[in-house]
N, C-alpha and C positions, 0 to 999 in steps of 0.2 A: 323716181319715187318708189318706185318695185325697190331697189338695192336697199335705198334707206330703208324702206318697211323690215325688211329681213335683218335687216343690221339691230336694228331693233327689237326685234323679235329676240336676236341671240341673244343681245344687252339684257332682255329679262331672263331669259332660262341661266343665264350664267351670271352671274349680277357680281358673284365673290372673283371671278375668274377675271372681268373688267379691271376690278376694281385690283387685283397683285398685278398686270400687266400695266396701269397705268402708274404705280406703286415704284415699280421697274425703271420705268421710262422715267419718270420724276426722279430716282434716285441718281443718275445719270449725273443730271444735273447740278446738282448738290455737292457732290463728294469734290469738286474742284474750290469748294467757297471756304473753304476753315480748313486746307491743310498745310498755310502757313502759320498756324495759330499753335504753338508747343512752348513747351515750360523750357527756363533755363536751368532750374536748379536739380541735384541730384544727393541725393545722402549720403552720410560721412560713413564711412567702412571701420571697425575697430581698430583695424589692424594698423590704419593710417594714424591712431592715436596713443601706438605703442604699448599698447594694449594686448595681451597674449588669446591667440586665436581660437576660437573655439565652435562646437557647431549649437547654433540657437536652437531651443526646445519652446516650443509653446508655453508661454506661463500663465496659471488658472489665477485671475486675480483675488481668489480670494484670500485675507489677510493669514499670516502666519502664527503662530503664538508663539513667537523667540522666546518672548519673557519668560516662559515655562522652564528654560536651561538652567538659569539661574537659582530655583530651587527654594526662592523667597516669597511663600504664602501671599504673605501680608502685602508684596509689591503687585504680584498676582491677582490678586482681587482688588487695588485698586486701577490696575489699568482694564480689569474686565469692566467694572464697574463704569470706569469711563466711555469704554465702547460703545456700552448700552444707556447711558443717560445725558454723554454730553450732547448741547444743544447743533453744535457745527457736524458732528457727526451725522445728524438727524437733519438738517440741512440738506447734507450731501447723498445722504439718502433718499428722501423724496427727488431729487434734480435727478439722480440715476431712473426711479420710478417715473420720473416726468419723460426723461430720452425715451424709455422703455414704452410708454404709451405710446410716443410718438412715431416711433418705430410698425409698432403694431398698426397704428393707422394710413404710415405709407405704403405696409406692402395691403389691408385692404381696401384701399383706392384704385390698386392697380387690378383688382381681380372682377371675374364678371358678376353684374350688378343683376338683381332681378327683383321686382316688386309688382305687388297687387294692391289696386286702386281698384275703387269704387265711387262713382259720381251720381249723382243725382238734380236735376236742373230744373226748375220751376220758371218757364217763360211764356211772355207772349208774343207770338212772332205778328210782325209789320204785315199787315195787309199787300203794300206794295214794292215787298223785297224779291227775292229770288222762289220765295219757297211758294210754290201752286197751292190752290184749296184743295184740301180742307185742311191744311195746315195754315197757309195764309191769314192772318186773323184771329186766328186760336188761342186759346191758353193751355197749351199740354206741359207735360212733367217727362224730359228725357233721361234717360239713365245709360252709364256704363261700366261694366265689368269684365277686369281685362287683368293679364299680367306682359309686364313688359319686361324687357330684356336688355344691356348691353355690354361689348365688351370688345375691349383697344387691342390690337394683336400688337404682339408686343414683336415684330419684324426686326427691327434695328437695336434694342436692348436698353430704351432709354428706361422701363421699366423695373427690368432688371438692374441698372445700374442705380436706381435710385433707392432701390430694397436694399441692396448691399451698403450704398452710403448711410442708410441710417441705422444698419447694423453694426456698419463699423464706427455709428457714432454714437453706440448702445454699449460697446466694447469699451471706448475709451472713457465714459462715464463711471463703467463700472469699474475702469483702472482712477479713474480719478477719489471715487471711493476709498479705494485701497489705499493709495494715498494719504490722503484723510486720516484713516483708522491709523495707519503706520507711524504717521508723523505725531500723530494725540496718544499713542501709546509710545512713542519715544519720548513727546514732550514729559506726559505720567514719570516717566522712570529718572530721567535726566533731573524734575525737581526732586525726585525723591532721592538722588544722591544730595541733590544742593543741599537738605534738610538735612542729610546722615553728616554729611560733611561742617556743618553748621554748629550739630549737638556736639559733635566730636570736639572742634574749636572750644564749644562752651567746656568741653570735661577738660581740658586741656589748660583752659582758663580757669576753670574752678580749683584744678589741682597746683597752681601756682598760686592763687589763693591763700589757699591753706599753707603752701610749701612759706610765702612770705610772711603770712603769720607765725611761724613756727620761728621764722629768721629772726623777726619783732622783738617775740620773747627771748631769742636768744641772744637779741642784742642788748637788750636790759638786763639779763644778767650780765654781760659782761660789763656793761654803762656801772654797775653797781658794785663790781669788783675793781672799778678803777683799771681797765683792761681795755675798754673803749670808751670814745670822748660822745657828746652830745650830738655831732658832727655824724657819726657813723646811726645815730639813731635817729635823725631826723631822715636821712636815708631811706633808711629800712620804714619807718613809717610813712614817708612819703609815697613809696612804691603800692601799698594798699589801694588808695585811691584810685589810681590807675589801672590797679587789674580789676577792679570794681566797674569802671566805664565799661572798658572792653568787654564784663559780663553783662551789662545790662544793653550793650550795642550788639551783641551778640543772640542776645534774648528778644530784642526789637525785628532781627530777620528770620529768626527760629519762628514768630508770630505770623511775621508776612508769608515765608514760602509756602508753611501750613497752611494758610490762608490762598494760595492760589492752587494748588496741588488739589484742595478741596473744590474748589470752582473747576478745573481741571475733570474732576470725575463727576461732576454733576451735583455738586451739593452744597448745601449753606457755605458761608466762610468759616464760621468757628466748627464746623462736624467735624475738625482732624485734631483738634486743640491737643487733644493727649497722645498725639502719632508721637512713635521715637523709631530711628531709623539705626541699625547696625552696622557700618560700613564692611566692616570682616564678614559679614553672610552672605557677603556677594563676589561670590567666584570670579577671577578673569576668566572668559574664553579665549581660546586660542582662534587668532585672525588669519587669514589666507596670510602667503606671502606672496602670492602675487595676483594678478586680478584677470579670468578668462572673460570673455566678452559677453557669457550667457549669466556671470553676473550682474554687471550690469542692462544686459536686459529684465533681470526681474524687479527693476527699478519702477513705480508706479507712472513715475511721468516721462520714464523714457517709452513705455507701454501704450500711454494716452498719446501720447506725441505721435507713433506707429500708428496705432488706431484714425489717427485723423489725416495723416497722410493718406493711407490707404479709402479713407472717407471720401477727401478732395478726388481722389482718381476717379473712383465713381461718378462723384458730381461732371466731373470734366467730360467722362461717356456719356453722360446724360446729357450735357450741353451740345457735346457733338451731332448728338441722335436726334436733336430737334432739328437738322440742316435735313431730315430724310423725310418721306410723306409719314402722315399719320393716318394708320385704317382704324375703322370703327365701323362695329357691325351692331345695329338698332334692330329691334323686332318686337312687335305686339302681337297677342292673339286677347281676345274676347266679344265679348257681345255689345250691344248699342243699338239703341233705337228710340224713336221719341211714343210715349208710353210705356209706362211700366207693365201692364198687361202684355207687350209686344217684346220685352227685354231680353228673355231666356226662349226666345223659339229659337228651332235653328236658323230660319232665313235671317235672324239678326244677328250670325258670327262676322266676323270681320278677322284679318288680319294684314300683318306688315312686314318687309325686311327691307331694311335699310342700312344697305353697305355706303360706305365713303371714305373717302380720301381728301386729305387737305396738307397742303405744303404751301406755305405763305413765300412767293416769287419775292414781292417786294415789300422790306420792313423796316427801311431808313437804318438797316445794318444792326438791329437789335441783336439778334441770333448772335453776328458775329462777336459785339460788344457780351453778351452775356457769354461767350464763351471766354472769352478774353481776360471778363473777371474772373471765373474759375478756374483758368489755369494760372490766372495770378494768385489766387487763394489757395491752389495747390503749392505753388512756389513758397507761399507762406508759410506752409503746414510745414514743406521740407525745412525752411530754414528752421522754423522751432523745435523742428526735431533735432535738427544737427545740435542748437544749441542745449538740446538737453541731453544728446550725448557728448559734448563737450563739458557741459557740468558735474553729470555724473563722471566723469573719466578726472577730472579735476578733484571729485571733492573726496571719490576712495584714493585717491594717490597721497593726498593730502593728508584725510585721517590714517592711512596705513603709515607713512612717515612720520605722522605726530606719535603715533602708537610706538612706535620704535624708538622715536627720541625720550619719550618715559617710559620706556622701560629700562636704559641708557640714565634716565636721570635717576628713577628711583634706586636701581644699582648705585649708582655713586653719593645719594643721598642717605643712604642705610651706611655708607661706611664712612662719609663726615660724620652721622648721626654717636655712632657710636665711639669715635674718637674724642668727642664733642663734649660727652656725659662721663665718661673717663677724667677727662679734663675738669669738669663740675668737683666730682667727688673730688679729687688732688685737690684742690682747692677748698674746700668745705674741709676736708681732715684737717690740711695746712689753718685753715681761719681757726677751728675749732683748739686747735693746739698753741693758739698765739702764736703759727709762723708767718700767715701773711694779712694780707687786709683784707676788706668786707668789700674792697671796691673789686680787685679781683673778682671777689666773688660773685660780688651782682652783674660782670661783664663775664663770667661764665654761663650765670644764668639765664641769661638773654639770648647768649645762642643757643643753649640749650632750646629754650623754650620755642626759638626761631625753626628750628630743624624739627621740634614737634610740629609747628603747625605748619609747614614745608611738606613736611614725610604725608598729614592727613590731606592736603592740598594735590600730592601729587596721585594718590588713592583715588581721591576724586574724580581727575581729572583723568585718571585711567579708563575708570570705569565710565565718566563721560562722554571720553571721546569713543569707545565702545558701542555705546548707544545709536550712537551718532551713527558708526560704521553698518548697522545693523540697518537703519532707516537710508543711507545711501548705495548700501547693495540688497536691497528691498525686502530686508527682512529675512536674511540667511548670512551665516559666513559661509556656508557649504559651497565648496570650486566647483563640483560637478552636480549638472542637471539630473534626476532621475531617471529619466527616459528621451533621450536626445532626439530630436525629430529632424526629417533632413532640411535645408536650409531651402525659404520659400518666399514669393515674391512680395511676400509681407515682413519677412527679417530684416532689420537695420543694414546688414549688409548691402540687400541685394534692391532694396527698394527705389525706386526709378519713376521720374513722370513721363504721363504715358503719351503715347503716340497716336496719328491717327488710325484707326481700323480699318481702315478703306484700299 
């Protein structure tokens, strides 16, 4: 009884000192239970995707304003315009503002806690309970005022690793943002060629129009010089008709694209009714010729994908950390006493510290099953990652080779074009002089007219797939980073599921 008494004794004077040695001893145990529990999957390396090597730099997700190279006001203001009023953008905005909260609320859950309470208690104690007279039988009024205290030592790092998970899930929101903006200012610009591209058909259409009316009458005069038959003028009147449809099918998508370009930037359907688009005021940029890998990192969903990989990692430390004890160190100081007259003397201070430890032995294998899910949900994160850099790695390869092949077409489309209209005229002098026929002519002007709307189709489709190119390498053609950072266990390269710590 001596030994115990003293054992006891030291138990109080050292209470924290108990409580890391038994903390010890428990961990022991533990570290043998989940270190067959690891991920199988690992992330795809650039280099493996033929992809030219480069070193990754941090990328700040906030959006870029490519649009501004172009040099075109009016495309300018409305894709700013869209930034700031469309409704998915505003969406993705608050969700980014929701992780943000929530972030802020994980890491203060983990910090120490401290509150002041005040109680006040109107009872009548039982005659024949525990409490002696002249308490016994009474009606007094107890009261207490205290502050209390607590806070988790964070030993093992489940703490820490759960701050960092929801940073890095504060990180991939705000690339998810980015995203967002990126793809609503590519879509912005993309209809606003489809419309440039559209007016142009209609001028294109309108000028064959006119060019067929000109034919009309000059087919009655010659109908009227006994020079051509009836036959060549129902022809030539026939053809009107037909370029009339195509203006007014032509006029039917001029309405609509106006009409979403406007929804697009956040406004009625008709607020764009009198947009007219220039296809010439919009410069080609010149595109990488080949693609280093820190382009494709500034890709928004190759960044979010990153971000969440490196999320699951965390969470998988936190699951681990739950196999270790858990300390918790409680403490009160203030007064108490039954009347309020007795509340604030000194004899009525009180206080408390209360250290603990808990490590749950037996829990029908939860711990292990919840770790089991997280390094599957890390697994998952990795595969989505790979596939978004399997996509991005696809989809610049793609728009770089489409960019090539027109510019390959439009070369050779400029020199049918103008052999084409050579050809027109020869034939128009020959009709005009009574050397050949009107059918000639009208099988001139059809290809003619076919290589105009070819030449503005291919224009379009330049500047298109441009777009495009700008939103799959995340909003720069620029091949080198600003300031290269060295490569780090958050880079696509190097990113890995983790292991045990033990």
């Amino acid at each position: 009884m001596k030994y115990l008494h003293k054992l006891g004794s030291a138990q109080a004077a050292h209470p924290v000192k108990w409580v890391a040695l038994a903390a010890m001893g428990l961990t022991l145990s533990a570290c043998s239970t989940h270190g067959d529990i690891q991920g199988r999957l690992a992330a795809l390396e650039s280099g493996k995707l033929g992809l030219q090597q480069a070193t990754l730099a941090e990328v700040d997700a906030a959006p870029q304003a490519w649009w501004t190279g172009y040099g075109d006001r009016q495309l300018a203001s409305l894709i700013e315009r869209a930034l700031a009023d469309n409704p998915s953008i505003q969406v993705a905005q608050t969700r980014w503002q929701r992780v943000q909260a929530q972030a802020v609320a994980v890491q203060g859950e983990h910090e120490a806690k401290l509150q002041a309470s005040g109680e006040i208690d109107r009872q009548h104690f039982t005659a024949h309970g525990l409490y002696p007279y002249p308490v016994a039988g009474a009606s007094l009024t107890s009261g207490t005022a205290q502050l209390a205290g607590s806070w988790e030592l964070d030993l093992f790092g489940r703490q820490r690793a759960e701050i960092d998970s929801s940073i890095g899930q504060t990180k991939a929101a705000s690339a998810d943002l980015h995203a967002a903006r990126l793809l609503l200012s590519t879509q912005v610009a993309r209809t606003y060629v489809q419309l440039g591209r559209l007016q142009s058909q209609r001028a294109v259409a309108q000028r064959t129009l006119s060019q067929r009316e000109e034919m009309l009458a000059l087919v009655k005069q010659r109908v009227q010089a006994g020079l051509d038959t009836k036959v060549e003028l129902k022809q030539a009147d026939g053809a009107l008709p037909e370029t009339r449809v195509q203006l007014e099918a032509l006029d039917e998508q001029i309405v609509l694209t106006r009409h979403a370009l406007a929804v697009l930037t956040g406004q009625a359907p008709n607020a764009l009714d009198g947009l007219t688009v220039t296809l010439d005021a919009l410069p080609v940029q010149q595109a990488p010729d080949n693609v280093p890998a820190d382009l494709l990192a500034r890709r928004a969903d190759v960044m979010a994908a990153r971000w969440r990989v490196e999320s699951s990692g965390f969470e998988v430390d936190a699951a681990r950390a739950l196999f270790y004890p858990n300390v918790n160190l409680t403490s009160y100081a203030g007064y108490n006493a039954i009347g309020l007259e007795n509340l604030f003397k000194p004899t009525s201070w009180q206080w408390g510290l209360m250290p603990a430890v808990h490590l749950p032995l037996f829990d029908g294998q939860q711990r292990r099953a919840n770790l089991m899910g997280k390094v599957a949900e890390q697994d998952a994160a990795i595969a989505t990652y790979n596939q978004a850099v399997l996509q991005a790695a696809q989809d610049v390869t793609d728009l770089l080779a489409s960019g090539q092949s027109l510019t390959r077409q439009q070369r050779e489309q400029q020199a049918a074009r103008a052999s084409i209209e050579t050809a027109y005229d020869l034939a128009m002098q020959r009709y005009r002089a009574g050397m050949g026929t009107y059918l000639i002519v009208l099988n001139a002007e059809s290809s003619v007219l076919n290589q105009r709307r070819l030449a503005i189709d291919l224009q379009a489709r330049v500047l298109d797939s441009q777009f495009a190119l700008y939103r799959a390498l995340g909003g720069s053609l620029q091949t080198t980073a600003a300031s290269p950072a060295p490569v780090s266990s958050s880079s696509p390269q190097t990113i890995q599921t983790r292991g045990d710590r033990t």
